[in-house]
N, C-alpha and C positions, 0 to 999 in steps of 0.2 A: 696140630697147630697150637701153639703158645698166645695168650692175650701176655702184650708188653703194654706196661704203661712209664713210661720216664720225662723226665722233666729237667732243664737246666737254664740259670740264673743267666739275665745278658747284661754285662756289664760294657760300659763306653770304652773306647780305644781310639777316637778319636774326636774332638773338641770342634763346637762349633755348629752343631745342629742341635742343639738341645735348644727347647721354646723358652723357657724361662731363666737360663743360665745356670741351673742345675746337671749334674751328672745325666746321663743317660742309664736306662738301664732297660727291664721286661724280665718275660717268662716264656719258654717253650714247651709246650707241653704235647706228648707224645703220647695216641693209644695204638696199638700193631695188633689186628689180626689176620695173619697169614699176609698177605699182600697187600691188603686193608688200612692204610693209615690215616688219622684222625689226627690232622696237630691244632693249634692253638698258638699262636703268637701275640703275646700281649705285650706294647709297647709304653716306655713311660716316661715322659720330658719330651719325647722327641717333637722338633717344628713340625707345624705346616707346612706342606711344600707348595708352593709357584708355579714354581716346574719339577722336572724331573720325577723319581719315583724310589720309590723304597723297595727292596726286596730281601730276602732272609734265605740263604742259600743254606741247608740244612743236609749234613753228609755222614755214612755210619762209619764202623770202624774198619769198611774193604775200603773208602774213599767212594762208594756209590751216590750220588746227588741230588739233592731234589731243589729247585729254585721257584719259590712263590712269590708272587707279586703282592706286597700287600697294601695297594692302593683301593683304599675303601673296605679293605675285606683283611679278619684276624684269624678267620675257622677256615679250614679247608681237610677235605676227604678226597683221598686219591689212591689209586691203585698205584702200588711203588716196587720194586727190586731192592731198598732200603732193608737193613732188617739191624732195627734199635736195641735187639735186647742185649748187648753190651756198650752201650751206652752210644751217643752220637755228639755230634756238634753244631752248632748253629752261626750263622755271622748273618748279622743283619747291614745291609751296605744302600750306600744313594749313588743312585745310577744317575748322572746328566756328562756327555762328554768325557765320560770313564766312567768306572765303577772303584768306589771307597768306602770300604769298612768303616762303621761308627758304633757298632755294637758287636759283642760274641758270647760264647759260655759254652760249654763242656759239660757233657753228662757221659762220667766215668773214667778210667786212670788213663786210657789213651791219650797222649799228645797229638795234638793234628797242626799239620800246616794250612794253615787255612789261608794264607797268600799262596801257598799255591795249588789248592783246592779253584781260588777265586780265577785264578790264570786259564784256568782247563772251563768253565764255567762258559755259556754264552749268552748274554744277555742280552734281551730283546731294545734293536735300538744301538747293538754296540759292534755289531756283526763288520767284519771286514768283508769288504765288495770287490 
């Protein structure tokens, strides 16, 4: 088993939820062992929410997924199928009555679709009955 540690920058894609009328941006940060992952999502400008909620759908480079919630909460440890050490992707989105990306970033030369990463995704709250 390899210790991974990786990290990539989130930049805004979408206007409009920033607190202060500044850009959006953060950090993800990534430690892997074995099945073991340690991330860290640091977010920066973004509102307050009302309603709704945040989440940061985080996927390597098979397309495997991981979606955190991060209402109230920036560290999370979880055992994953994820495996980051060629880099992964992150999209941070607000879930109310859809799901909309307002943040992303890339860590490493893969291109990812990350609309339709979001598509395959199910978010709590957005399930069809």
């Amino acid at each position: 088993m390899n210790f991974v540690k990786k990290m990539c920058i989130l930049r805004q894609i979408k206007d409009g939820f920033a607190g202060d009328g500044k850009s959006l941006s953060g950090l993800v940060k990534i430690e892997q062992y074995g099945k073991n992952l340690s991330v860290e999502v640091s977010v920066i400008n973004f509102a307050p929410l009302k309603s709704g909620e945040y989440y940061c759908l985080i996927a390597d480079e098979n397309n495997r997924t991981e979606l955190l919630s991060l209402c109230g909460k920036s560290f999370f440890n979880l055992v994953s199928d994820l495996d980051v050490e060629n880099g992964f992707c992150a999209v941070v989105c607000f879930v109310k009555n859809g799901v909309f990306p307002v943040a992303y970033g890339v860590n490493g030369d893969k291109v990812y679709d990350f609309e339709g990463l979001l598509s395959t995704a199910v978010f709590p709250g957005t399930e069809e009955t």
